[in-house]
MARBAGU-924067 format. One record per residue: residue number from 0; x, y, z of N, C-alpha, C, O in turn. Coordinates in Angstrom, 2 decimals, padded with zeros to 5 digits. Atoms other than C-alpha are relative to their C-alpha. Example, Ala and Ser with C-alpha at 12.3 -4.5 7.8 and 13.67 -1.06 7.14 Angstrom:
! residues 2
<atom resi="0" n_X="000.89" n_Y="-001.19" n_Z="000.00" ca_X="012.30" ca_Y="-004.50" ca_Z="007.80" c_X="000.90" c_Y="001.20" c_Z="000.00" o_X="001.94" o_Y="001.18" o_Z="000.66"/>
<atom resi="1" n_X="-000.82" n_Y="-001.19" n_Z="-000.06" ca_X="013.67" ca_Y="-001.06" ca_Z="007.14" c_X="-000.77" c_Y="001.09" c_Z="000.73" o_X="-000.26" o_Y="002.20" o_Z="000.90"/>
This chain:
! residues 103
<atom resi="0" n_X="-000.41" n_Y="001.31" n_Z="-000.48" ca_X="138.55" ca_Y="074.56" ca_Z="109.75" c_X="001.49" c_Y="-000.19" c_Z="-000.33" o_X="001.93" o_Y="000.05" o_Z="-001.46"/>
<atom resi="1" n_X="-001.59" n_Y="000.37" n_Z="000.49" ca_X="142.43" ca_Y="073.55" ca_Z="110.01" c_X="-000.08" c_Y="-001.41" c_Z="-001.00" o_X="-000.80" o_Y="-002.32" o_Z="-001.40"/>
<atom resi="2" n_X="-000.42" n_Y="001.02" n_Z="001.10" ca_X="144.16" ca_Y="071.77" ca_Z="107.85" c_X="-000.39" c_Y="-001.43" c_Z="000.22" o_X="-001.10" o_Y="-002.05" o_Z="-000.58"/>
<atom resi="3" n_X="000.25" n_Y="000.95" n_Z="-000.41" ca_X="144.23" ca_Y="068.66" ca_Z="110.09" c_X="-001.06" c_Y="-000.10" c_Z="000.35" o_X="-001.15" o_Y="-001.29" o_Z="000.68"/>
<atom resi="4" n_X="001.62" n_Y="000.60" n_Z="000.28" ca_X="140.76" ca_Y="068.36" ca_Z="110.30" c_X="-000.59" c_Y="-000.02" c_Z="-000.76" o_X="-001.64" o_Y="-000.66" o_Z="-000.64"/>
<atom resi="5" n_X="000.69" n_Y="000.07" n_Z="001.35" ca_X="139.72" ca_Y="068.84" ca_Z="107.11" c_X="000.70" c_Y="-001.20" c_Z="-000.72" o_X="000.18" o_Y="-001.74" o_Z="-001.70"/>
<atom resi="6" n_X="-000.20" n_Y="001.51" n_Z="000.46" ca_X="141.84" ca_Y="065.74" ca_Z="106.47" c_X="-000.52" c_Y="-001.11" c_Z="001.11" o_X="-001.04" o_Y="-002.13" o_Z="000.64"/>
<atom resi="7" n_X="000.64" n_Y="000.94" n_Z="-001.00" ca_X="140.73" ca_Y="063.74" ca_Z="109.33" c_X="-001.54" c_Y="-000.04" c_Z="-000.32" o_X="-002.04" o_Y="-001.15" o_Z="-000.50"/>
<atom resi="8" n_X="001.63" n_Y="-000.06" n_Z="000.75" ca_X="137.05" ca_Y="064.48" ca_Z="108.20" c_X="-000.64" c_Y="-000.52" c_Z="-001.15" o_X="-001.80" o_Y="-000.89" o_Z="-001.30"/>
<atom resi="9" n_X="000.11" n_Y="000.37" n_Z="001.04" ca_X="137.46" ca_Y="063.63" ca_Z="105.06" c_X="000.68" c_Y="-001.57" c_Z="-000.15" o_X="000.00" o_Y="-002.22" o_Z="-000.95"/>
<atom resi="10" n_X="-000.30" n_Y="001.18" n_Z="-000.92" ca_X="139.12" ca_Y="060.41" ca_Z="106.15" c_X="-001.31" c_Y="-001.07" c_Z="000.42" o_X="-001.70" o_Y="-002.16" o_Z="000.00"/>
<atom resi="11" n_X="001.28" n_Y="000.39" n_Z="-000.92" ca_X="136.17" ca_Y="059.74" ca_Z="108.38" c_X="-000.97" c_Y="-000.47" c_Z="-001.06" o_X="-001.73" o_Y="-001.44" o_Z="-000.99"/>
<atom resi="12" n_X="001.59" n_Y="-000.26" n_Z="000.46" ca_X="133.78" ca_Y="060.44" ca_Z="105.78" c_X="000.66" c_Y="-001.49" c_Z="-000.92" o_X="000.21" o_Y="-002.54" o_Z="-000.47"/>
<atom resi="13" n_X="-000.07" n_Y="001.38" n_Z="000.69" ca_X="135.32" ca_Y="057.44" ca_Z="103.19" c_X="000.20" c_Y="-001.07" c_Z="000.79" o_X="000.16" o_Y="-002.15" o_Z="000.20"/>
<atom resi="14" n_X="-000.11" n_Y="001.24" n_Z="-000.71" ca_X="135.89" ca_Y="055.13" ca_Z="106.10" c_X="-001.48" c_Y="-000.41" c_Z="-000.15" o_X="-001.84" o_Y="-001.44" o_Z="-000.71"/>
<atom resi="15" n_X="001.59" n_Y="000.36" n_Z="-000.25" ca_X="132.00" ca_Y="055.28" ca_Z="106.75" c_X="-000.44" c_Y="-000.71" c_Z="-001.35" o_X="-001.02" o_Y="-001.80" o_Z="-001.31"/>
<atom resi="16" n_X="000.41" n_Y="000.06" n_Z="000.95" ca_X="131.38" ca_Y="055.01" ca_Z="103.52" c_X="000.37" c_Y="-001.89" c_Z="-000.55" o_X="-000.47" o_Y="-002.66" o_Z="-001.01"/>
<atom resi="17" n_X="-000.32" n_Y="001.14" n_Z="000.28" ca_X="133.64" ca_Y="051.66" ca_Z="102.96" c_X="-000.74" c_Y="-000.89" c_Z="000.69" o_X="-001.37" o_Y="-001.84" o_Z="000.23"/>
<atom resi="18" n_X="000.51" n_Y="001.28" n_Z="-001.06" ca_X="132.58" ca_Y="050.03" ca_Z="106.54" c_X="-001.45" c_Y="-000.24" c_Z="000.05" o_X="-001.97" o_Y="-001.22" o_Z="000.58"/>
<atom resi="19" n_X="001.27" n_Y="000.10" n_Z="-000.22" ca_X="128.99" ca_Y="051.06" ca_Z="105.99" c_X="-000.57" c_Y="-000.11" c_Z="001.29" o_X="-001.08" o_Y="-001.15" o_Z="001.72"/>
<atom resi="20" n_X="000.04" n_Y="-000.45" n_Z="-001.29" ca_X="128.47" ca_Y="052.43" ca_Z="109.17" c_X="-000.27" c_Y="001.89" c_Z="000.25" o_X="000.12" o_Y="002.89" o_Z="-000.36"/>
<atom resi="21" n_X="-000.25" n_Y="-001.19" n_Z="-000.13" ca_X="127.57" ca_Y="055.27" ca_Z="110.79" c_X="000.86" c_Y="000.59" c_Z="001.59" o_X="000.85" o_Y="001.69" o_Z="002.13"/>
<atom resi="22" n_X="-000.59" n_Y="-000.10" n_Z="-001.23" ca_X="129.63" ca_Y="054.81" ca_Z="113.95" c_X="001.05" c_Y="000.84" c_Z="000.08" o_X="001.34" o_Y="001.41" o_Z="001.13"/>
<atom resi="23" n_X="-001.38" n_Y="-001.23" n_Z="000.46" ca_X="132.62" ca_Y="057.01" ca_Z="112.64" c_X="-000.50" c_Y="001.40" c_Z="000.03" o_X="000.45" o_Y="002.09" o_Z="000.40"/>
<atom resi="24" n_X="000.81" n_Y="-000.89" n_Z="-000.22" ca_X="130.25" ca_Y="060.07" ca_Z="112.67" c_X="000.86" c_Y="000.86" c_Z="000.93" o_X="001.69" o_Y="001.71" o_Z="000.61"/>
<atom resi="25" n_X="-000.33" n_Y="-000.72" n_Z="-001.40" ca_X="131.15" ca_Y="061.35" ca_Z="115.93" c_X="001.82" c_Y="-000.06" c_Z="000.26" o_X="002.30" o_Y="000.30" o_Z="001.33"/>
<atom resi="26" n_X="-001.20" n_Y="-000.02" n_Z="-000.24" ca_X="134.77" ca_Y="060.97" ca_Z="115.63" c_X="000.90" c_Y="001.42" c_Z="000.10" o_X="000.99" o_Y="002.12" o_Z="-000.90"/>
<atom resi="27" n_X="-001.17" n_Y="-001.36" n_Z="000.29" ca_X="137.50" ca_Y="064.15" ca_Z="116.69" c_X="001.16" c_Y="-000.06" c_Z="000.30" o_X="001.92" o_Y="000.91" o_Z="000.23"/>
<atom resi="28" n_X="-001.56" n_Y="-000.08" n_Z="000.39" ca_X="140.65" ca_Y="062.65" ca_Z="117.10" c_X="000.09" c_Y="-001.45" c_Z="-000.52" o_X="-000.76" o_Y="-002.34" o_Z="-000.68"/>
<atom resi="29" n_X="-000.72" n_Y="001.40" n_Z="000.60" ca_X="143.11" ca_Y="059.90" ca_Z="115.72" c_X="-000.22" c_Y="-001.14" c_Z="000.63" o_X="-000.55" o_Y="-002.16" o_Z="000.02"/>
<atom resi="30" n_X="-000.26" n_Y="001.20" n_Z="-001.14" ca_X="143.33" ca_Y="057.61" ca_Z="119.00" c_X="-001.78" c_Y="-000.37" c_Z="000.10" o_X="-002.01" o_Y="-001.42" o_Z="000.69"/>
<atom resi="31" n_X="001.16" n_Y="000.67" n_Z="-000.15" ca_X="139.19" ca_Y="057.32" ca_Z="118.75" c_X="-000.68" c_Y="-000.40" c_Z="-001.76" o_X="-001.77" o_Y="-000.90" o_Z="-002.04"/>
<atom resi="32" n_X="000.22" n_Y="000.08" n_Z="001.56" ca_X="139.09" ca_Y="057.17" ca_Z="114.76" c_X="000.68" c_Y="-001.85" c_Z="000.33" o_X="000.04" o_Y="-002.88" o_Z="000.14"/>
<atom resi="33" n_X="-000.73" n_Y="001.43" n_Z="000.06" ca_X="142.13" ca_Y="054.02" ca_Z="115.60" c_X="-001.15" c_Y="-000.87" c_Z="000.79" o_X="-001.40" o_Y="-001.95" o_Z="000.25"/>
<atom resi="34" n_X="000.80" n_Y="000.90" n_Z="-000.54" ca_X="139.47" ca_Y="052.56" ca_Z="118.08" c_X="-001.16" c_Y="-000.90" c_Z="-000.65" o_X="-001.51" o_Y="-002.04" o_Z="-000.36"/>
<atom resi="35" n_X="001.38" n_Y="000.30" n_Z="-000.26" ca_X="136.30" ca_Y="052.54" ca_Z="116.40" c_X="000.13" c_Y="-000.95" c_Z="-001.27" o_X="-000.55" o_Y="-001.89" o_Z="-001.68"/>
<atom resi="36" n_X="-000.59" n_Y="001.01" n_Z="001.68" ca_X="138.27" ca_Y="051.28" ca_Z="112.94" c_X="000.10" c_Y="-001.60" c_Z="000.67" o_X="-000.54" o_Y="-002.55" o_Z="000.23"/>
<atom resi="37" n_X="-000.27" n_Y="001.15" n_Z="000.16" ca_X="139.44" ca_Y="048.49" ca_Z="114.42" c_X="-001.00" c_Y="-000.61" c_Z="000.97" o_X="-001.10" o_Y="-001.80" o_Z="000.66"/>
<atom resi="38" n_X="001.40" n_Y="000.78" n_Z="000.16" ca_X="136.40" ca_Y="047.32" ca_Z="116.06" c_X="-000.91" c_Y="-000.51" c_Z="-000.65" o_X="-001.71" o_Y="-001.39" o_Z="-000.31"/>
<atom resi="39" n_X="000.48" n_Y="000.23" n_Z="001.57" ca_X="135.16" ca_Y="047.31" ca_Z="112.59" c_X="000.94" c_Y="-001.23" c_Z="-000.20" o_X="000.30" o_Y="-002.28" o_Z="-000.10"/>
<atom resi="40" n_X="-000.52" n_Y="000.64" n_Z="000.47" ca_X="137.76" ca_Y="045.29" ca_Z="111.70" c_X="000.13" c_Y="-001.38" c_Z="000.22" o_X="000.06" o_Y="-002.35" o_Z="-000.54"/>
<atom resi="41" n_X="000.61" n_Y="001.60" n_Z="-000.90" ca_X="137.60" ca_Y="042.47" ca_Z="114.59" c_X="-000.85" c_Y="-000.17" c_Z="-000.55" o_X="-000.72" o_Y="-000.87" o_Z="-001.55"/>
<atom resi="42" n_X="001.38" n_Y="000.22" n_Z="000.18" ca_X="134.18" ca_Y="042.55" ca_Z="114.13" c_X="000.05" c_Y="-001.04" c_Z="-001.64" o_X="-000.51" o_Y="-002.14" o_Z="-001.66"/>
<atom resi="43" n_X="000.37" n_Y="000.19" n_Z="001.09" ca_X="134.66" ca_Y="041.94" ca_Z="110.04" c_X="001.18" c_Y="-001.32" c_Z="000.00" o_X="000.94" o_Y="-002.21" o_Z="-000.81"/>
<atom resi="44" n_X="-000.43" n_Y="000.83" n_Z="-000.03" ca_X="137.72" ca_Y="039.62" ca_Z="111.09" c_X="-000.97" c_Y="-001.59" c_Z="000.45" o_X="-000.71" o_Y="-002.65" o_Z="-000.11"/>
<atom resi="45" n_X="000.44" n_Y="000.76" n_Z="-000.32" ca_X="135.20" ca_Y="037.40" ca_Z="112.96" c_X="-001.52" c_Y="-000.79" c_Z="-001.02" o_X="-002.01" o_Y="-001.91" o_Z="-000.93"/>
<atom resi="46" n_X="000.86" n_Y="000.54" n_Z="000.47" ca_X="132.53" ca_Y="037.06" ca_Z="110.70" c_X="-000.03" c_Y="000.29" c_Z="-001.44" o_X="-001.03" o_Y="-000.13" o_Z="-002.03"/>
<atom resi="47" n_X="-000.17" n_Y="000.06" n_Z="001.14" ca_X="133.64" ca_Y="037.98" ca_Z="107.34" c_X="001.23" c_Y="000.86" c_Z="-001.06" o_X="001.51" o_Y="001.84" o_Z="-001.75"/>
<atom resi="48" n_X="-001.40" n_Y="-000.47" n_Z="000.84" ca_X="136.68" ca_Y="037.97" ca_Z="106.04" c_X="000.25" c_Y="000.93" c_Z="-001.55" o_X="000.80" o_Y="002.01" o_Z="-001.77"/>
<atom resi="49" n_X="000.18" n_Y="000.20" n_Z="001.51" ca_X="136.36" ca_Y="038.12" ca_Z="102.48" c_X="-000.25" c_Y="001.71" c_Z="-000.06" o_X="000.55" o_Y="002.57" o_Z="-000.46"/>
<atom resi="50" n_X="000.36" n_Y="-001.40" n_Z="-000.13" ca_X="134.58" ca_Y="041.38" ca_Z="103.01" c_X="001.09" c_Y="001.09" c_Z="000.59" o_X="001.42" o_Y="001.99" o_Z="-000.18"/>
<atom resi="51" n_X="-001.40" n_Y="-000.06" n_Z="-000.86" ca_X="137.54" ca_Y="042.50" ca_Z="105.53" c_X="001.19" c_Y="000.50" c_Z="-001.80" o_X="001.63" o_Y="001.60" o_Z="-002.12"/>
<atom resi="52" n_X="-001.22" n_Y="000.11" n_Z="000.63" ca_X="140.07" ca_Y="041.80" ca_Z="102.49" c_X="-000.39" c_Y="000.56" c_Z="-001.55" o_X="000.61" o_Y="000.85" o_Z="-002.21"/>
<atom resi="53" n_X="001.02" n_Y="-001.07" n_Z="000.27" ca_X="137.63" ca_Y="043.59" ca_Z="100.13" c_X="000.32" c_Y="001.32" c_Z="-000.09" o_X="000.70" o_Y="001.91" o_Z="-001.10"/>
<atom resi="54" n_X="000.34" n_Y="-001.39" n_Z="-000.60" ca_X="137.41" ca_Y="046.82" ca_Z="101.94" c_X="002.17" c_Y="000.07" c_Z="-000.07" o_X="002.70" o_Y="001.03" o_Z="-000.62"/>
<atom resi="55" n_X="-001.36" n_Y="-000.63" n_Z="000.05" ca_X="141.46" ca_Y="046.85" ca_Z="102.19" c_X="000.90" c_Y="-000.03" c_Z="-001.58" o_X="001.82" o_Y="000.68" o_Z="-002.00"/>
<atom resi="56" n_X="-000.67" n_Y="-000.53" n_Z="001.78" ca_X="142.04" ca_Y="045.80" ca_Z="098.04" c_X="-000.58" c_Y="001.35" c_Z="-000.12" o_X="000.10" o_Y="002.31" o_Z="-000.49"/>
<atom resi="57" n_X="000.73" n_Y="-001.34" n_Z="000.68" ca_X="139.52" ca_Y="048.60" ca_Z="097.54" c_X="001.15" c_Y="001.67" c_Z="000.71" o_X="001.54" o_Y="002.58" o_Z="-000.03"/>
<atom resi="58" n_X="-000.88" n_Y="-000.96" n_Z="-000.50" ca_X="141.75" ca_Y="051.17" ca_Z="099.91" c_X="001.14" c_Y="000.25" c_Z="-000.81" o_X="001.62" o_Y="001.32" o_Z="-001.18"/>
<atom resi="59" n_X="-001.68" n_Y="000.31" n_Z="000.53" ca_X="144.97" ca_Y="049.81" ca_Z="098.33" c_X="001.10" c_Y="-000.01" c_Z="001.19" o_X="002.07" o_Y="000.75" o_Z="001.18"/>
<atom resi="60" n_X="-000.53" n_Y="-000.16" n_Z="-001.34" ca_X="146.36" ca_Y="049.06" ca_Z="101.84" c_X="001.13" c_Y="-000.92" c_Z="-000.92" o_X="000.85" o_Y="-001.55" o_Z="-001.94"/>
<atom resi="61" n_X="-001.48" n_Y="000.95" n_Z="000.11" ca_X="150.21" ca_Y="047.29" ca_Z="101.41" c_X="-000.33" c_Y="-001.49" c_Z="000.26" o_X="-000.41" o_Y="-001.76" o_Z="001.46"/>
<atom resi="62" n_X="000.10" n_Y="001.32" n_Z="000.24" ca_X="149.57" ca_Y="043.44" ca_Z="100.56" c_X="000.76" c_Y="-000.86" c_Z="001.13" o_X="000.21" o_Y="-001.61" o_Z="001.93"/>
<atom resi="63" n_X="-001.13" n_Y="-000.04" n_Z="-001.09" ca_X="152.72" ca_Y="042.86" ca_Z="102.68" c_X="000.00" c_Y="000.42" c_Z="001.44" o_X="000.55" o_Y="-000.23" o_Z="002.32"/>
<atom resi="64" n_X="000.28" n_Y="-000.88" n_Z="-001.37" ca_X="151.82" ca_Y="045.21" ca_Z="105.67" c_X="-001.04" c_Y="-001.10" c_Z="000.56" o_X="-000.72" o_Y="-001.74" o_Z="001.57"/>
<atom resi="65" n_X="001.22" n_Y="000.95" n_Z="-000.26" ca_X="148.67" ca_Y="043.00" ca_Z="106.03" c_X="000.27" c_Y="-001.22" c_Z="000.34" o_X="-000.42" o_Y="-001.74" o_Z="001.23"/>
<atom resi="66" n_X="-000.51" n_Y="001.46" n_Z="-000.32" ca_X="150.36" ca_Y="039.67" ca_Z="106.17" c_X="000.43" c_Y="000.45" c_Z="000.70" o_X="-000.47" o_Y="000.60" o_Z="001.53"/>
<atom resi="67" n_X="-000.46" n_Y="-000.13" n_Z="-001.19" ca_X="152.51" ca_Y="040.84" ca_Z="108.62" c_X="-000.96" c_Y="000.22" c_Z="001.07" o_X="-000.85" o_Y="-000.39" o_Z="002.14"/>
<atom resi="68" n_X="001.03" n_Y="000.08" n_Z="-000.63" ca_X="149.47" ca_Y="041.93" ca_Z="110.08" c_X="-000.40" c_Y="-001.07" c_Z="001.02" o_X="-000.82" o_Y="-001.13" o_Z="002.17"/>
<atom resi="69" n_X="001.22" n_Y="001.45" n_Z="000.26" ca_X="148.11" ca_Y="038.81" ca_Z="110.07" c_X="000.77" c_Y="-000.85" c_Z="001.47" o_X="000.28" o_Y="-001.32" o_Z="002.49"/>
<atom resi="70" n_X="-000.72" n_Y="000.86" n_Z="-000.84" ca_X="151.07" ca_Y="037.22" ca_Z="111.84" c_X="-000.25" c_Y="-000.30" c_Z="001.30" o_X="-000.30" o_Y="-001.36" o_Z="001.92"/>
<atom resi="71" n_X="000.08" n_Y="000.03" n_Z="-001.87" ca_X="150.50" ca_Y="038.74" ca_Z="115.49" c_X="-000.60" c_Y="-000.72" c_Z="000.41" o_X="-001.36" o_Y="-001.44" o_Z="-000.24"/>
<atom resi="72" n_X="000.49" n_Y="001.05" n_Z="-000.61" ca_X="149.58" ca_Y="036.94" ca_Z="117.97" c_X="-001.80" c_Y="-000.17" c_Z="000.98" o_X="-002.47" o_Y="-001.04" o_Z="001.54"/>
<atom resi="73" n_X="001.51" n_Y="-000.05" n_Z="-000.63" ca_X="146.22" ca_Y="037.99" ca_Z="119.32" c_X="-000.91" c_Y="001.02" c_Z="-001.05" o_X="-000.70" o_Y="002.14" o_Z="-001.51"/>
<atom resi="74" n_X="001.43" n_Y="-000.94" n_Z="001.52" ca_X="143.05" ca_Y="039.21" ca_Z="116.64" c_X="-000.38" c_Y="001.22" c_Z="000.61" o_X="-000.76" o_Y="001.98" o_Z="-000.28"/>
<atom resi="75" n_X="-000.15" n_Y="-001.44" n_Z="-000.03" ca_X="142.73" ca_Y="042.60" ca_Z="118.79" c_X="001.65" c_Y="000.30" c_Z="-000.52" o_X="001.83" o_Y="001.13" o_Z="-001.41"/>
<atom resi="76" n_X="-001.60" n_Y="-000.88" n_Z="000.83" ca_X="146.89" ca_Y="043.22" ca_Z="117.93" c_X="-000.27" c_Y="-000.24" c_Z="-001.56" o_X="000.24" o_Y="000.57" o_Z="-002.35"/>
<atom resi="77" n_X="000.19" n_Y="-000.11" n_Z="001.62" ca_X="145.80" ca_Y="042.22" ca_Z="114.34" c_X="-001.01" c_Y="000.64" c_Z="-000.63" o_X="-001.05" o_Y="000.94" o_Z="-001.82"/>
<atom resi="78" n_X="001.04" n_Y="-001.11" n_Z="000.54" ca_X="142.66" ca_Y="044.27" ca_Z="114.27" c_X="000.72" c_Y="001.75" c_Z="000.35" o_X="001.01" o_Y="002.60" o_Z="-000.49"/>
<atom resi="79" n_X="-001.13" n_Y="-001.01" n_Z="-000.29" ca_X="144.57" ca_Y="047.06" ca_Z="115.78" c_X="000.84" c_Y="000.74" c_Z="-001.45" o_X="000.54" o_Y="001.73" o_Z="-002.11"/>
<atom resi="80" n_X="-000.62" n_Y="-000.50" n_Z="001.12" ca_X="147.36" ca_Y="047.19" ca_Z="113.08" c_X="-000.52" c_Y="000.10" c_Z="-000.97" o_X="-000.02" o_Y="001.10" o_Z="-001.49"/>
<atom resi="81" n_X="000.73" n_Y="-000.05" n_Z="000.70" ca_X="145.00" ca_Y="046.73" ca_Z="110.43" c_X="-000.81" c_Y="001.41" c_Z="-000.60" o_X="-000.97" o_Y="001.96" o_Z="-001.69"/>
<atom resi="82" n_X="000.88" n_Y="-001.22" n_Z="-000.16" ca_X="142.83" ca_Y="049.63" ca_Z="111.69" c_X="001.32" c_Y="000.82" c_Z="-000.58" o_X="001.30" o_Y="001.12" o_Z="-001.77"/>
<atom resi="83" n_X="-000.88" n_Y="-001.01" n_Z="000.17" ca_X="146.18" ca_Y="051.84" ca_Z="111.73" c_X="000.57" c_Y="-000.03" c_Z="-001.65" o_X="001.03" o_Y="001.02" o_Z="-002.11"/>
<atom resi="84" n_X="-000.52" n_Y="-000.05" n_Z="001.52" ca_X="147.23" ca_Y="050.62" ca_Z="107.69" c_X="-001.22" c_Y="000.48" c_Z="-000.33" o_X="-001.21" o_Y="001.43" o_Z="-001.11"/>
<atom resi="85" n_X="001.29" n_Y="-000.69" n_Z="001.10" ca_X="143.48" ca_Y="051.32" ca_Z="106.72" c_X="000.24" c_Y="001.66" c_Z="000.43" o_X="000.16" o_Y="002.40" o_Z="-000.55"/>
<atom resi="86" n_X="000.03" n_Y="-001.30" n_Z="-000.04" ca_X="143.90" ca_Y="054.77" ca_Z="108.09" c_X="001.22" c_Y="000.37" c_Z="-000.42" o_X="001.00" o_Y="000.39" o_Z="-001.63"/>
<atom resi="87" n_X="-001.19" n_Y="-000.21" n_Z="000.43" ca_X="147.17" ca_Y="055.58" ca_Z="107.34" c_X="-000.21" c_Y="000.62" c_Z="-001.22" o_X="-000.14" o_Y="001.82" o_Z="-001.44"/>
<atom resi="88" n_X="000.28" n_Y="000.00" n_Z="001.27" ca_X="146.29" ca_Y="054.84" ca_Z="103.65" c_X="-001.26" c_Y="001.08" c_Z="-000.08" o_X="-001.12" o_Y="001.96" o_Z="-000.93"/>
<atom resi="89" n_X="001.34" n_Y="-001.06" n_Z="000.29" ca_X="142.79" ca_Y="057.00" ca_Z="103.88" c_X="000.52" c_Y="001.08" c_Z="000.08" o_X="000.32" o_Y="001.88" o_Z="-000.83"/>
<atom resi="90" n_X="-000.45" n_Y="-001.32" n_Z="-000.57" ca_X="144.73" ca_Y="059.84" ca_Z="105.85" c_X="000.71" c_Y="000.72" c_Z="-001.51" o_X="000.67" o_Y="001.90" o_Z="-001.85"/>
<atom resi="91" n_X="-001.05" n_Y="000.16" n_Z="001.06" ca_X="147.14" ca_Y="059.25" ca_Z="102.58" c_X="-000.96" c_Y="000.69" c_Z="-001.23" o_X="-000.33" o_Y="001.54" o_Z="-001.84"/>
<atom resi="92" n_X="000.80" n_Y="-000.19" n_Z="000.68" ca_X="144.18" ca_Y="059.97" ca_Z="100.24" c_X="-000.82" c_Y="001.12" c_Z="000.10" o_X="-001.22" o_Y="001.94" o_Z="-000.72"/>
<atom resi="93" n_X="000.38" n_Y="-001.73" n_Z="-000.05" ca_X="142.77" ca_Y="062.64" ca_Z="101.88" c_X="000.21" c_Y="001.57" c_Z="-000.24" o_X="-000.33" o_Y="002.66" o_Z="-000.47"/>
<atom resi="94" n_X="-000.59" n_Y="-001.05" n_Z="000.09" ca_X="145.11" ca_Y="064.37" ca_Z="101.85" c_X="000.61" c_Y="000.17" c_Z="-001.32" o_X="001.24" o_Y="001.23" o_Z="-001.36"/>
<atom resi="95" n_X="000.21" n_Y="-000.24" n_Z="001.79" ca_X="145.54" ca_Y="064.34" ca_Z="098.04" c_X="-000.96" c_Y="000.50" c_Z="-000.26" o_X="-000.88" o_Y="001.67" o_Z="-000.63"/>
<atom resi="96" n_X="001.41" n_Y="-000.91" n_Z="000.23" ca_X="142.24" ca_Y="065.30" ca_Z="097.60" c_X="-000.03" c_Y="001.46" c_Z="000.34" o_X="-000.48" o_Y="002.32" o_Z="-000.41"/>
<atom resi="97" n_X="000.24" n_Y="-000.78" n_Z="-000.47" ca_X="142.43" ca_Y="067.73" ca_Z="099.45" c_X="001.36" c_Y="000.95" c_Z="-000.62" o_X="001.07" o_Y="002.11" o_Z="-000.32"/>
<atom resi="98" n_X="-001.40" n_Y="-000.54" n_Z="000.55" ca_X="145.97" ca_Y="069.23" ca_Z="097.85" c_X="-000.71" c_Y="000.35" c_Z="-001.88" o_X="-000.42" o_Y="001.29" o_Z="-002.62"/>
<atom resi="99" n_X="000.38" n_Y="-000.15" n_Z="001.38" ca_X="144.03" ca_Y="068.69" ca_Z="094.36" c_X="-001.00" c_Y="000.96" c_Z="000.10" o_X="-001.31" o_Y="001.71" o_Z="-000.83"/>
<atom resi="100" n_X="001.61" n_Y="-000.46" n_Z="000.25" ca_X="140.89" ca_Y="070.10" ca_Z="095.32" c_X="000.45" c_Y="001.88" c_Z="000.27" o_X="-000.33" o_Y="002.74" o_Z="-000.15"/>
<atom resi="101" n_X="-000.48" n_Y="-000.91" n_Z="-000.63" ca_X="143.11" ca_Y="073.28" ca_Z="096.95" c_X="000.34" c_Y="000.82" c_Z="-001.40" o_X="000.27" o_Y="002.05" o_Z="-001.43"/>
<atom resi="102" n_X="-000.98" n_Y="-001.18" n_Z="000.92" ca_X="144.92" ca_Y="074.23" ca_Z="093.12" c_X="-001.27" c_Y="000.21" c_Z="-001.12" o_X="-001.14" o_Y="000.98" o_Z="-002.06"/>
C-alpha cells in the first residue's frame, strides 16, 4: 500500500471512530472523504452542536480557524470548511503515527 493511502486510511479509520459512523468505510479519495465529513458536520451543526465542538476540541482543530469558520455565510460553506480543518488536522496525525510507527 502507498504511502498516501496508508495515511488517508488511517485518517478514515479515526474519523469513523470520532463521528461514530460507519459511512467513511468506503472512502478512496480526498474530494469524497471532504464530502461525506462535512455532511457529518451539517448534520451535527443542525442538531447538535455541543457534540460538533466536542469532536473538534478532541481533534485539536485551530480555535481560530473555526470561528472564522463560523463566519461564512451559508451552513454548507461552514460545514464544508469545517470538514476540510477536521481533516487536515487527522491527515496531520496520521501521518505522525505513521512516521512513529515506521522507526
Amino acid at each position: 500500500m502507498e504511502y498516501a493511502a496508508v495515511i488517508l486510511s488511517g485518517a478514515t479509520q479515526q474519523l469513523q471512530k470520532l463521528f461514530n459512523t460507519d459511512d467513511l468505510q468506503q472512502t478512496h479519495s480526498m474530494a469524497e472523504l471532504q464530502h461525506k465529513v462535512a455532511l457529518a458536520v451539517q448534520q451535527l451543526l443542525q442538531t447538535d452542536l455541543n457534540r460538533l465542538l466536542n469532536i473538534l476540541y478532541r481533534i485539536d482543530v485551530d480555535e481560530h480557524q473555526v470561528k472564522q469558520a463560523m463566519l461564512l455565510p451559508s451552513e454548507p460553506e461552514v460545514a464544508d470548511r469545517i470538514a476540510h480543518l477536521i481533516i487536515k488536522r487527522e491527515l496531520q496525525k496520521a501521518q505522525t503515527r505513521f512516521i512513529y510507527r515506521s522507526n
